[in-house]
N, C-alpha and C positions, 0 to 999 in steps of 0.2 A: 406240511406247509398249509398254511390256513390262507383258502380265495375269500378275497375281498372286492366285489361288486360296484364300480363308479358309472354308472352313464356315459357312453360315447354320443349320445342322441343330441342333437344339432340345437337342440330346447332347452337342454341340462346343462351343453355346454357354457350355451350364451349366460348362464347365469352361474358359472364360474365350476363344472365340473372337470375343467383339464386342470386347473391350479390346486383343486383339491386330488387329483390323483395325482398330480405331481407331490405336492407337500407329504401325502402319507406315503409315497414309493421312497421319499427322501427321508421321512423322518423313522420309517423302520429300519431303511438302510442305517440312519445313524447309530440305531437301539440295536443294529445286527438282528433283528428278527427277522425271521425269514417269510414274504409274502407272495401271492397271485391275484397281481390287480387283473380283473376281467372286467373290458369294457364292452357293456350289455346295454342295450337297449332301455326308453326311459319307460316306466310302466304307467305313466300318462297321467300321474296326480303333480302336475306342475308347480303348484302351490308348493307340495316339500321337495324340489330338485336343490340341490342336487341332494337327490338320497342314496346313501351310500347303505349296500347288505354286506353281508359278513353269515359265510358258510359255517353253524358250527353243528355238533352232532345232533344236537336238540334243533337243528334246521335252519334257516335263514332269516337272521336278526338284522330292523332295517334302521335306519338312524339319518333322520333330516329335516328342516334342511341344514346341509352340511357346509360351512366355509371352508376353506383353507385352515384361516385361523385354529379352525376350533377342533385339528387334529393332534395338536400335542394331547389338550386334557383328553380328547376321547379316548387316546392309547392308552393314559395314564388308567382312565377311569374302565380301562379291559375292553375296549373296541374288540379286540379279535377273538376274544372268547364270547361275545355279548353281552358285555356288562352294563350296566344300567347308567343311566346318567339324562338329562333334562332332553336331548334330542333322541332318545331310545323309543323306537315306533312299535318294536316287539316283530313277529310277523305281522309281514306288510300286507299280505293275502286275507286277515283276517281284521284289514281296515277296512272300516262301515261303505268306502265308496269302493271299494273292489268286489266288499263281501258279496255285496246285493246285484254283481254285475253277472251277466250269463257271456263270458269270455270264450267266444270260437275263433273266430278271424283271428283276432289279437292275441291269442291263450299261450303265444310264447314269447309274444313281445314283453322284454326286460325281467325275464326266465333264464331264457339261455345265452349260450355267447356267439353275435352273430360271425362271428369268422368259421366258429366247429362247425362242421357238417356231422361229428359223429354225436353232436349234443343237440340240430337238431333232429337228428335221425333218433335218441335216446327218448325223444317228448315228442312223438308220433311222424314226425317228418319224413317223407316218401314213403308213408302207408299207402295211400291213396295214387302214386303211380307205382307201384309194385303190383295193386291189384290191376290197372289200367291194362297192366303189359300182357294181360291175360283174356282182356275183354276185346271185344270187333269196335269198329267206330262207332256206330250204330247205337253201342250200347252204352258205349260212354257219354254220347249226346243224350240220348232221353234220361240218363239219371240226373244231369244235369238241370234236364227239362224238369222231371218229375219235382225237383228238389225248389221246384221256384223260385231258382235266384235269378233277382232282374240287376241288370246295370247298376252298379254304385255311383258313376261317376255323374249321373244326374239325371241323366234322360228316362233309365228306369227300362227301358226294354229286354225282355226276357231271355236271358243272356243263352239256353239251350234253342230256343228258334232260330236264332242269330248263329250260331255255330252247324244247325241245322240245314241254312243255306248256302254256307259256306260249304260243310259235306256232300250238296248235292251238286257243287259246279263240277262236272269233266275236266279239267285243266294238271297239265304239267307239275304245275309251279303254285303255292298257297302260300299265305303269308299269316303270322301272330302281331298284331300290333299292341303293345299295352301303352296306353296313353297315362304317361307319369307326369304331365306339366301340369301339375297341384297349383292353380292360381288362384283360387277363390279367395277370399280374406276371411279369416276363423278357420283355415283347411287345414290337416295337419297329418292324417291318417295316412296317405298314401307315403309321407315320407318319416314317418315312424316304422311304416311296417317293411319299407325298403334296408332303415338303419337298424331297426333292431330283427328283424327274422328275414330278411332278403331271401334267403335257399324256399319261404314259402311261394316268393312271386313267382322264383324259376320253375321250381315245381308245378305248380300251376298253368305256366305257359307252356310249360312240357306237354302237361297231360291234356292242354286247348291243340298243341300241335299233332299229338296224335289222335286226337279224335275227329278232327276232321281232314287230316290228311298234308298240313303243313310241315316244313320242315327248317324255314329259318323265322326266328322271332326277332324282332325288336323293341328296344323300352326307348321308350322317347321322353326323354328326363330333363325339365327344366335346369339349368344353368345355374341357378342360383340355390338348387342342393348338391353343392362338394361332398358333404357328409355323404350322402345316397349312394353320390356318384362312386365312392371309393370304396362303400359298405358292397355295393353289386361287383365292382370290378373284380373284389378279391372273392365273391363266394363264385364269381362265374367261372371264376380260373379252378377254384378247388372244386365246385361239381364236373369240368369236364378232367380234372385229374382222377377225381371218381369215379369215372364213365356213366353220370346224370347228363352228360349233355354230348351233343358231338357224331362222331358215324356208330352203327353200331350201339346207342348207348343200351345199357345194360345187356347187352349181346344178345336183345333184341331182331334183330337185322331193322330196325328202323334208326332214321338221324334225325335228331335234333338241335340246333344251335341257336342262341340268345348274342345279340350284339348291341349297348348302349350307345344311341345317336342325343347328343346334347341340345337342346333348342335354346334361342336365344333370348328367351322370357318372352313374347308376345302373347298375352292372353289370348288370341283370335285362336293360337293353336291348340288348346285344351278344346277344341269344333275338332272332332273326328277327320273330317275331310282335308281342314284347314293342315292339322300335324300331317295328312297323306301327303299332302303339298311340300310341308318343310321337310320330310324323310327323304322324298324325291328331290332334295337337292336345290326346292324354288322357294319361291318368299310365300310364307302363309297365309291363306287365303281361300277364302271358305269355296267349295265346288258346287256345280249345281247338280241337284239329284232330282230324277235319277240318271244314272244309275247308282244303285248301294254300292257300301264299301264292299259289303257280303259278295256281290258276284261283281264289282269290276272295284278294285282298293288299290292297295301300295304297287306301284308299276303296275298298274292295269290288271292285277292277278285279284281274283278272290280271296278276301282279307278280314280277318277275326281283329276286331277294333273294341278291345275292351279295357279296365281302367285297372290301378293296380288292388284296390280291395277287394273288387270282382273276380282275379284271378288269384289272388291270394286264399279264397274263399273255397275255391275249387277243390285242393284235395281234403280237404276235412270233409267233404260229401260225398267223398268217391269212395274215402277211407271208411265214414260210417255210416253212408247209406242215403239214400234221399231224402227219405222218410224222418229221419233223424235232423235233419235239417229244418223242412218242411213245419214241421209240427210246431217249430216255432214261431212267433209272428200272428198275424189278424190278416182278414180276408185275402188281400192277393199283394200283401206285404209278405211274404215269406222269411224265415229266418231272424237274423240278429241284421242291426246298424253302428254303425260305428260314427257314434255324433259326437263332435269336436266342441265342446266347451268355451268360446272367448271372449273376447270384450270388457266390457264393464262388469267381473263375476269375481265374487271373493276366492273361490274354488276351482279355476280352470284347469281343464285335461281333456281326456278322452276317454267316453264314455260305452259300451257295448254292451247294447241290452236287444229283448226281442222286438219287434215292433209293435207299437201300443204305449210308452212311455210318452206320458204329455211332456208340454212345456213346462208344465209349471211344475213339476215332480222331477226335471232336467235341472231349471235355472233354480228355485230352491232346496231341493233336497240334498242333489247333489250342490248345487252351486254355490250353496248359502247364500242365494241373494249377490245385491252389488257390494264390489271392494269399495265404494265410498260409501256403503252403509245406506245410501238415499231409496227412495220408493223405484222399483223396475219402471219404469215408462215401456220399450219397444223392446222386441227381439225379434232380430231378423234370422229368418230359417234359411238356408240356400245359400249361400255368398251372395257376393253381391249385386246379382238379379232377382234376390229370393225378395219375398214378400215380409214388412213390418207387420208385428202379430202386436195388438193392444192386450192388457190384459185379462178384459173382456173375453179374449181365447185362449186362454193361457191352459184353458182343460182343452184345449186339442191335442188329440194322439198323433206322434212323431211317426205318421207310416203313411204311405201314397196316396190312401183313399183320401183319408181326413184332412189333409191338408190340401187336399185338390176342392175337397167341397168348400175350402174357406180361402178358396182363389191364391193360394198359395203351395208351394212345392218344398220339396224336401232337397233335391238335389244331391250335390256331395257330401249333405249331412251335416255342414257348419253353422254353428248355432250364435249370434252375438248378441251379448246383451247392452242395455242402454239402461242408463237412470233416467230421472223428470229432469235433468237440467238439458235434454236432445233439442235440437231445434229439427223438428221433423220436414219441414218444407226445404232446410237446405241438406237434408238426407237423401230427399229428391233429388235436387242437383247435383249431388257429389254421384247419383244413379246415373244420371243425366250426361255428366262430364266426363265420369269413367269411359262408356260406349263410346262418347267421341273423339276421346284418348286409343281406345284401343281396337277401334273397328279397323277392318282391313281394308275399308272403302271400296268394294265392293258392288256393292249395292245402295241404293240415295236413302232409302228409309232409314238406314240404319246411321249410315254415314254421315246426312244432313239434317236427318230428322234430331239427331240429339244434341246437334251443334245448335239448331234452332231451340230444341228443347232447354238447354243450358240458360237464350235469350229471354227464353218465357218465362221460365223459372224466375232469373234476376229482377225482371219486370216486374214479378208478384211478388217480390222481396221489395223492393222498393218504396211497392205502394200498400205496403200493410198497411192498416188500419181506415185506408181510405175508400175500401171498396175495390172489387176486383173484376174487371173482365175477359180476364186474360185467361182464368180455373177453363172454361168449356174449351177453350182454343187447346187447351193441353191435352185435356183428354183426347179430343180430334187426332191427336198428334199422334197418342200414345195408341190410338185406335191403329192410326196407318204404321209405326212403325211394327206393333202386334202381328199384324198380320201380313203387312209387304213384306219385310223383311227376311232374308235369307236362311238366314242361320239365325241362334236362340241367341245369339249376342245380341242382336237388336229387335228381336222379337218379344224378349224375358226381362228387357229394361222398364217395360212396361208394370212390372208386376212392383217394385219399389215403390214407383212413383203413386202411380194409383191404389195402393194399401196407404202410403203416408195422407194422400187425397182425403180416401173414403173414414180411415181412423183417426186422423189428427187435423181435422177441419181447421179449426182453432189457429193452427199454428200459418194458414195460408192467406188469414182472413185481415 
């Protein structure tokens, strides 16, 4: 029986990959050929979704992008053998935006099929807690350490110190939090890697829970990935039928269990603290620290609060070493990123390379430039508190250092691009409006300062070309909210506004 490969990915779907696995499960039905449609994860060149493989003995031939329609001729023209025909990609691993990628995190996203546990255990899958089960905590924390991986999800903090203080509270009771509410705009990675390799998050939380002593995890999963939501339910259930998760697991004598709690889209809770809040059952709302989540987090317990690429990262370093990690990457960027491709780009997906990949080797090489074909203007790095990059910096390198020397942040890796048609001063306010949409009110800087902010901005919309008073009152603003403010909600709005300021004069004047 020949498998045939469609996309189950929530990105592939929306661009018609359930109507194409429906049309070809019907139309071999009608031909009586006998098929296995496996719905796999997308392998993140979006531009050809929905792309459809096909297993044959010469290997996996990929074909897209793929209609409905255009499965009759592909059968005709030998789809299931891999026969040639105008959408034939050949293998898809030896396309120029794959070839050149160093694939770790993501190395099995839209490889295997996220339901098997025994396919991914076939492509390295619980390497890296098999060896765990045999090491002290101790020793699982410093490799982690050794291996320099800092927080994905934005903040960047060195994800083995973090687990470090968590292994040194005395307490009963520890907790795993993985923070999956992917809000950023351009974000995509966190729920690519939950829909197409899920068993890697679990894994990973596994091996976070025994290293420093925890024994119930949580994924804290925005509401608005169903996809995720159903892609985690089913591997949670088949790892504890394989005794990966639960009392006892791998007869061990240690427990571990994973439970997904759903949040109700509030961006305030992608703030560590803020999701402590909406787990414990209250409305989201960022806490004052200290103290850390590390030694007082979810119900009052010391609490491992990390995001889902950071813990999907984890055993592919346990499995092959620190070192093997490490070596990738620039000064105290460690490892590989997983930068999300959006906006205004002929080429968008997702991208995993080491760190040191510029902007301008992201948005043209890979990107080809804009899908309207016109000149790049901006590209903001970070979602949406991240900083507008002109392309006067377009050679800065995508890793922590470099984009901190040029007042800008890397974040959760979302990259979006803009043509010359941007009005950059109402990029500002949409900075501006978002914070006072979705601050948790809190705190006044954050809370007032970008409702005021939204006023000042319109004010200097109004009176373009007349001269402006209003530019130094903003900055003021952006000064108090930078720094009074609580949490990086209204701390990090800052960084928008004043990049559009400092590089797009022009458009405020």
């Amino acid at each position: 029986m020949v498998t045939v490969f469609v996309p189950g990915d929530a990105g592939a779907v929306s661009l018609g990959a359930d109507d194409v696995a429906s049309a070809l499960a019907r139309e071999c039905r009608r031909r009586e050929w006998p098929i296995r449609v496996v719905r796999n994860g997308s392998r993140g060149l979006y531009w050809l979704e929905p792309l459809v493989e096909v297993r044959t003995p010469a290997g996996r031939v990929a074909y897209g992008p793929v209609r409905a329609t255009d499965i009759p001729a592909l059968l005709d023209a030998g789809l299931l053998d891999g026969g040639p025909h105008a959408l034939r990609l050949g293998d898809i691993e030896n396309h120029e935006w794959l070839r050149s990628q160093q694939r770790v995190t993501a190395a099995r996203i839209g490889v295997v099929d996220p339901n098997d546990i025994d396919d991914y255990i076939a492509h390295g899958g619980y390497a890296g807690l098999n060896k765990v089960l045999a090491m002290p905590p101790r020793e699982i924390v410093r490799t982690v350490t050794d291996s320099g991986l800092r927080g994905r999800g934005g903040a960047a903090f060195p994800t083995g110190i973090k687990w470090q203080t968590v292994l040194d509270q005395e307490t009963a009771q520890k907790y795993i939090a993985c923070n999956a509410d992917e809000g950023d705009s351009g974000t995509f990675a966190d729920r690519m890697l939950m829909e197409g390799d899920p068993f890697a998050l679990i894994e990973g939380m596994t091996i976070a829970g025994l290293a420093v002593g925890a024994t119930q995890g949580y994924i804290y999963l925005r509401v608005e990935y169903p996809h995720a939501a159903r892609a985690l339910a089913r591997a949670l259930h088949v790892a504890r039928e394989r005794g990966y998760l639960g009392r006892n697991l791998r007869d061990s004598g240690r427990d571990f269990d994973i439970a997904v709690r759903l949040g109700a889209g509030a961006y305030i809770c992608g703030e560590e603290t803020s999701m402590l809040e909406s787990l414990e059952g209250r409305r989201g709302e960022v806490r004052v620290r200290p103290p850390l989540p590390a030694i007082k987090g979810l119900f009052g317990q010391p609490t491992v609060v990390n995001n889902v690429v950071t813990l999907a990262t984890v055993p592919v370093i346990l499995a092959r070493g620190a070192e093997s990690y490490r070596e990738l990457g620039c000064d105290k960027s460690r490892g590989t990123v997983l930068l999300q491709l959006a906006g205004n780009v002929k080429r968008g997906g997702l991208v995993e390379r080491a760190f040191g990949l510029t902007v301008s080797q992201l948005v043209h090489d890979y990107g080809g430039g804009t899908a309207s074909g016109r000149p790049v203007r901006a590209v903001q790095v970070g979602g949406p508190l991240g900083a507008y990059l002109p392309p006067a910096a377009f050679d800065t390198a995508l890793d922590y250092e470099s984009l901190a020397a040029r007042s800008a942040l890397l974040g959760h890796a979302g990259v979006v691009v803009f043509d010359d048609t941007v009005d950059m001063a109402r990029m500002a306010r949409f900075a501006l409006e978002f914070c006072a949409i979705e601050s948790c009110g809190k705190c006044t800087p954050c809370r007032v300062g970008s409702t005021r902010g939204v006023e000042l901005v319109d004010r200097i919309l109004a009176n373009r070309g007349a001269g402006n008073g209003e530019l130094a009152l903003l900055d003021e603003l952006c000064d108090t909210m930078a720094n009074g403010s609580l949490c990086g909600l209204g701390g990090l709005t800052p960084f928008p506004v004043r990049s559009a300021l400092k590089h797009f004069p022009e458009d405020f004047g």
